[in-house]
C-alpha positions in Angstrom: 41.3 65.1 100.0 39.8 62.2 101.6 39.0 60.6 98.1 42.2 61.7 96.4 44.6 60.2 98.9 42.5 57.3 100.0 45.8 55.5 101.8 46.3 58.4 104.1 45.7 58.4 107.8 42.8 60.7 109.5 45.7 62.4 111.2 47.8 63.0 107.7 44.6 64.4 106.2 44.2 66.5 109.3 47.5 67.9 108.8 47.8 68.3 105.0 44.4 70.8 105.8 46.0 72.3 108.0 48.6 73.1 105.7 46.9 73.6 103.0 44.3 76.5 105.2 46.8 77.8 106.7 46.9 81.7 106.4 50.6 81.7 105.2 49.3 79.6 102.4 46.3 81.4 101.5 48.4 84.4 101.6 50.7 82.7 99.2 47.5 81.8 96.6 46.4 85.4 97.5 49.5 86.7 95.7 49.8 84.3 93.2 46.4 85.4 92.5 47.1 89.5 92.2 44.5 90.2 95.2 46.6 92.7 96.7 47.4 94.1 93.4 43.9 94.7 92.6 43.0 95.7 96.5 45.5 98.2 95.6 43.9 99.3 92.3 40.5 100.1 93.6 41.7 101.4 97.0 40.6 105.2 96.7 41.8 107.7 99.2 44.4 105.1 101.0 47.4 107.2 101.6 50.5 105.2 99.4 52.9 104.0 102.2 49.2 102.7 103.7 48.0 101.1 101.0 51.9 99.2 100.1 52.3 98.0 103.8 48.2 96.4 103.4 48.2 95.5 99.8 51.5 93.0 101.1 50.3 91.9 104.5 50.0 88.3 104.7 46.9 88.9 107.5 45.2 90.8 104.6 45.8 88.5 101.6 44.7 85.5 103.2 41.4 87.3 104.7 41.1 88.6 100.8 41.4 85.1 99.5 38.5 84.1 102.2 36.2 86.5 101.4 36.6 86.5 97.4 36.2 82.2 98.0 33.2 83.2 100.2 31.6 86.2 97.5 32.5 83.1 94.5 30.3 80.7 96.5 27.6 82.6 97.5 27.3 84.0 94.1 27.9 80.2 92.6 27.5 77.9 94.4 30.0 75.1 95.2 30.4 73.1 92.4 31.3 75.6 89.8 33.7 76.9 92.0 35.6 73.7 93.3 37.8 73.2 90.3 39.3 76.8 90.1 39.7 76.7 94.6 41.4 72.9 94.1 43.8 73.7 91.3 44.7 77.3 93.0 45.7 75.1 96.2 47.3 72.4 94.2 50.6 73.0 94.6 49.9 74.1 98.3 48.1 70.4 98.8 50.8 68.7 96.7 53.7 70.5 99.1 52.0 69.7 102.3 51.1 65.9 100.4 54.9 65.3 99.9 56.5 67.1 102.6 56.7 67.8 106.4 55.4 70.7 107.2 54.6 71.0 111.2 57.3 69.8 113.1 55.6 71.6 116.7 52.7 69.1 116.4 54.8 66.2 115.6 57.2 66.9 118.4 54.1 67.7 120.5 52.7 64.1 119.5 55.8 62.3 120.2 56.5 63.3 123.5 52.5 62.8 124.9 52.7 59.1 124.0 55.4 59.4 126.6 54.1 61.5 128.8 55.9 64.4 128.5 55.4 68.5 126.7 57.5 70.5 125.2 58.0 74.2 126.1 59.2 77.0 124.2 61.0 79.8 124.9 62.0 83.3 123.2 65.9 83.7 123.4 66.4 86.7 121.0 64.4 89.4 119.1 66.9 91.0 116.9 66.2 93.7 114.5 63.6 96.7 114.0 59.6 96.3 114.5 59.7 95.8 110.9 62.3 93.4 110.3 62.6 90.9 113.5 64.2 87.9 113.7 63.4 85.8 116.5 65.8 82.8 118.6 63.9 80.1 120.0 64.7 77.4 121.8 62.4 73.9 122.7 63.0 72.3 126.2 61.4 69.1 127.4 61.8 68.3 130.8 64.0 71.0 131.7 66.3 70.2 129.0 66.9 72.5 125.6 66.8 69.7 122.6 66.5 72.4 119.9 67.3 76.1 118.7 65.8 78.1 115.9 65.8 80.8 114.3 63.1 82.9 111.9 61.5 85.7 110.7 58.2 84.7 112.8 58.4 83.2 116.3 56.2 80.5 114.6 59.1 79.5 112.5 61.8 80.0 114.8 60.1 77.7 117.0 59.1 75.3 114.0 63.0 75.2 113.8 63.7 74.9 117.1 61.2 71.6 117.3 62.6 70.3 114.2 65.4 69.9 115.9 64.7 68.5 119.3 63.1 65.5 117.0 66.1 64.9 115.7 68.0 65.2 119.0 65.3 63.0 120.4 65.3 60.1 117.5 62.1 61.1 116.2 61.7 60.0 112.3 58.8 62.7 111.2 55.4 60.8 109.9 56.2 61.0 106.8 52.8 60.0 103.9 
Protein backbone atom coordinates (compact mmCIF):
# COMPACT_ATOMS: atom_id res chain seq x y z
CA UNK A 1 0.00 0.00 0.00
CA UNK A 2 2.88 2.15 0.80
CA UNK A 3 3.96 2.24 -2.90
CA UNK A 4 0.53 2.43 -4.44
CA UNK A 5 -0.64 5.44 -2.46
CA UNK A 6 2.67 7.13 -2.09
CA UNK A 7 0.87 10.69 -0.98
CA UNK A 8 -0.75 9.06 2.05
CA UNK A 9 0.12 9.69 5.60
CA UNK A 10 1.69 6.74 7.91
CA UNK A 11 -1.50 7.24 9.94
CA UNK A 12 -3.99 6.85 6.58
CA UNK A 13 -1.98 3.81 5.59
CA UNK A 14 -2.32 2.54 9.21
CA UNK A 15 -5.93 2.84 9.00
CA UNK A 16 -6.77 1.78 5.40
CA UNK A 17 -4.86 -1.81 6.96
CA UNK A 18 -6.81 -1.76 9.43
CA UNK A 19 -9.67 -1.73 7.31
CA UNK A 20 -8.62 -3.63 4.88
CA UNK A 21 -7.52 -6.76 7.81
CA UNK A 22 -10.22 -6.27 9.56
CA UNK A 23 -12.23 -9.59 10.28
CA UNK A 24 -15.59 -8.07 8.95
CA UNK A 25 -13.64 -7.61 5.78
CA UNK A 26 -12.03 -10.86 5.47
CA UNK A 27 -15.32 -12.28 6.28
CA UNK A 28 -16.68 -10.36 3.42
CA UNK A 29 -13.74 -11.81 0.79
CA UNK A 30 -14.42 -15.08 2.68
CA UNK A 31 -17.84 -15.12 1.18
CA UNK A 32 -17.21 -13.57 -1.87
CA UNK A 33 -14.83 -16.34 -2.19
CA UNK A 34 -17.51 -19.52 -1.37
CA UNK A 35 -15.25 -20.60 1.81
CA UNK A 36 -18.13 -21.35 3.81
CA UNK A 37 -19.83 -22.95 0.92
CA UNK A 38 -17.12 -25.30 0.44
CA UNK A 39 -16.46 -25.62 4.51
CA UNK A 40 -19.91 -26.71 4.17
CA UNK A 41 -19.37 -29.32 1.37
CA UNK A 42 -16.67 -31.28 2.96
CA UNK A 43 -17.96 -30.94 6.58
CA UNK A 44 -18.88 -34.74 7.30
CA UNK A 45 -20.86 -35.63 10.32
CA UNK A 46 -21.79 -31.76 11.24
CA UNK A 47 -25.34 -31.84 12.25
CA UNK A 48 -27.27 -29.26 9.53
CA UNK A 49 -28.53 -26.35 11.84
CA UNK A 50 -24.56 -26.69 13.05
CA UNK A 51 -22.98 -26.58 10.05
CA UNK A 52 -25.56 -23.36 8.57
CA UNK A 53 -24.99 -21.28 11.88
CA UNK A 54 -20.70 -21.99 11.18
CA UNK A 55 -20.56 -22.11 7.45
CA UNK A 56 -22.18 -18.09 7.96
CA UNK A 57 -20.23 -16.98 10.97
CA UNK A 58 -18.28 -14.03 10.25
CA UNK A 59 -15.60 -15.33 13.20
CA UNK A 60 -15.25 -18.52 11.03
CA UNK A 61 -15.02 -17.01 7.43
CA UNK A 62 -12.44 -14.65 8.28
CA UNK A 63 -10.25 -17.34 10.27
CA UNK A 64 -10.96 -19.52 6.90
CA UNK A 65 -9.68 -16.77 4.67
CA UNK A 66 -6.41 -16.68 7.14
CA UNK A 67 -5.67 -20.08 7.10
CA UNK A 68 -6.34 -20.84 3.24
CA UNK A 69 -3.93 -17.28 2.69
CA UNK A 70 -1.53 -19.00 5.18
CA UNK A 71 -1.91 -22.98 3.47
CA UNK A 72 -1.40 -20.68 -0.30
CA UNK A 73 1.86 -19.24 1.14
CA UNK A 74 3.37 -21.94 2.66
CA UNK A 75 2.57 -24.07 -0.24
CA UNK A 76 3.75 -20.91 -2.69
CA UNK A 77 5.36 -18.76 -1.55
CA UNK A 78 4.68 -15.02 -1.63
CA UNK A 79 4.99 -13.85 -4.85
CA UNK A 80 2.76 -16.14 -6.72
CA UNK A 81 0.29 -15.52 -4.41
CA UNK A 82 0.20 -11.64 -4.04
CA UNK A 83 -1.69 -10.84 -7.12
CA UNK A 84 -4.78 -13.24 -6.41
CA UNK A 85 -4.68 -11.77 -2.18
CA UNK A 86 -4.42 -7.93 -3.71
CA UNK A 87 -7.10 -8.10 -6.30
CA UNK A 88 -9.48 -10.22 -3.75
CA UNK A 89 -8.98 -7.19 -1.24
CA UNK A 90 -9.24 -4.58 -3.98
CA UNK A 91 -12.41 -3.40 -3.55
CA UNK A 92 -11.94 -3.76 0.38
CA UNK A 93 -8.58 -1.35 -0.04
CA UNK A 94 -10.38 0.81 -2.62
CA UNK A 95 -13.52 1.31 0.01
CA UNK A 96 -11.34 1.94 2.99
CA UNK A 97 -8.87 4.29 0.24
CA UNK A 98 -11.99 6.51 -0.60
CA UNK A 99 -14.01 6.41 2.41
CA UNK A 100 -14.12 6.84 6.28
CA UNK A 101 -14.32 4.03 7.89
CA UNK A 102 -13.38 4.28 11.84
CA UNK A 103 -14.94 7.11 13.26
CA UNK A 104 -14.00 5.67 17.27
CA UNK A 105 -10.26 6.29 16.37
CA UNK A 106 -10.86 9.52 14.77
CA UNK A 107 -12.99 10.79 17.63
CA UNK A 108 -10.47 9.20 19.96
CA UNK A 109 -7.59 11.25 18.05
CA UNK A 110 -9.39 14.45 18.21
CA UNK A 111 -10.21 14.77 21.63
CA UNK A 112 -6.34 13.58 22.95
CA UNK A 113 -4.82 16.53 21.16
CA UNK A 114 -7.05 18.19 23.61
CA UNK A 115 -6.73 16.41 26.36
CA UNK A 116 -9.73 14.75 26.74
CA UNK A 117 -11.39 10.65 26.05
CA UNK A 118 -14.32 9.55 25.08
CA UNK A 119 -16.46 6.99 26.86
CA UNK A 120 -19.06 4.71 25.74
CA UNK A 121 -21.88 3.42 27.14
CA UNK A 122 -24.54 0.61 26.35
CA UNK A 123 -28.16 2.15 26.46
CA UNK A 124 -30.22 -0.69 24.92
CA UNK A 125 -30.00 -4.36 23.90
CA UNK A 126 -33.12 -5.05 22.07
CA UNK A 127 -34.03 -8.22 20.43
CA UNK A 128 -33.19 -12.12 20.92
CA UNK A 129 -29.53 -13.65 21.39
CA UNK A 130 -29.68 -14.05 17.85
CA UNK A 131 -30.86 -10.94 16.51
CA UNK A 132 -29.71 -7.93 18.90
CA UNK A 133 -29.63 -4.56 18.25
CA UNK A 134 -27.64 -2.53 20.44
CA UNK A 135 -28.03 1.70 21.58
CA UNK A 136 -25.02 3.35 22.34
CA UNK A 137 -24.21 6.52 23.35
CA UNK A 138 -20.52 8.52 23.40
CA UNK A 139 -19.88 11.02 26.31
CA UNK A 140 -16.91 13.20 26.66
CA UNK A 141 -16.53 14.95 29.73
CA UNK A 142 -19.62 14.00 31.23
CA UNK A 143 -21.52 15.12 28.36
CA UNK A 144 -23.51 12.59 25.61
CA UNK A 145 -22.30 14.11 22.02
CA UNK A 146 -23.59 11.11 20.15
CA UNK A 147 -26.18 8.03 19.95
CA UNK A 148 -26.09 4.94 17.83
CA UNK A 149 -27.54 2.37 16.96
CA UNK A 150 -26.42 -1.30 15.27
CA UNK A 151 -26.51 -4.74 14.86
CA UNK A 152 -22.95 -5.02 16.84
CA UNK A 153 -22.01 -2.85 19.74
CA UNK A 154 -18.98 -1.98 17.51
CA UNK A 155 -21.27 -0.32 15.12
CA UNK A 156 -23.60 1.13 17.38
CA UNK A 157 -20.80 2.81 19.00
CA UNK A 158 -19.06 3.60 15.51
CA UNK A 159 -22.47 5.48 15.13
CA UNK A 160 -22.66 6.92 18.19
CA UNK A 161 -18.79 8.52 17.65
CA UNK A 162 -19.71 9.55 14.21
CA UNK A 163 -21.87 11.64 15.70
CA UNK A 164 -20.22 13.34 18.56
CA UNK A 165 -17.61 14.50 15.68
CA UNK A 166 -20.04 16.08 14.12
CA UNK A 167 -21.53 17.66 17.32
CA UNK A 168 -17.99 18.44 18.18
CA UNK A 169 -16.94 20.19 14.60
CA UNK A 170 -14.74 17.47 13.80
CA UNK A 171 -14.21 17.33 9.72
CA UNK A 172 -13.08 13.35 9.50
CA UNK A 173 -9.31 12.94 7.85
CA UNK A 174 -10.36 12.44 4.90
CA UNK A 175 -7.20 10.81 1.95
Amino acid sequence: MFDRFADASEGRLAKIRAHVVSRASCAIVAKELGLGERLAERAGAVPPDELQRISHSRNVLAALLEAAMAALYLEHGFERIEPAIVAAFTEKIEYARTSHVDYKTELQEALARSGSQVHYTVLEVEGPAHDRRFVCAAHVAGAQLGIGRGSTKKAAEQEAARQALDELGVVPEQF
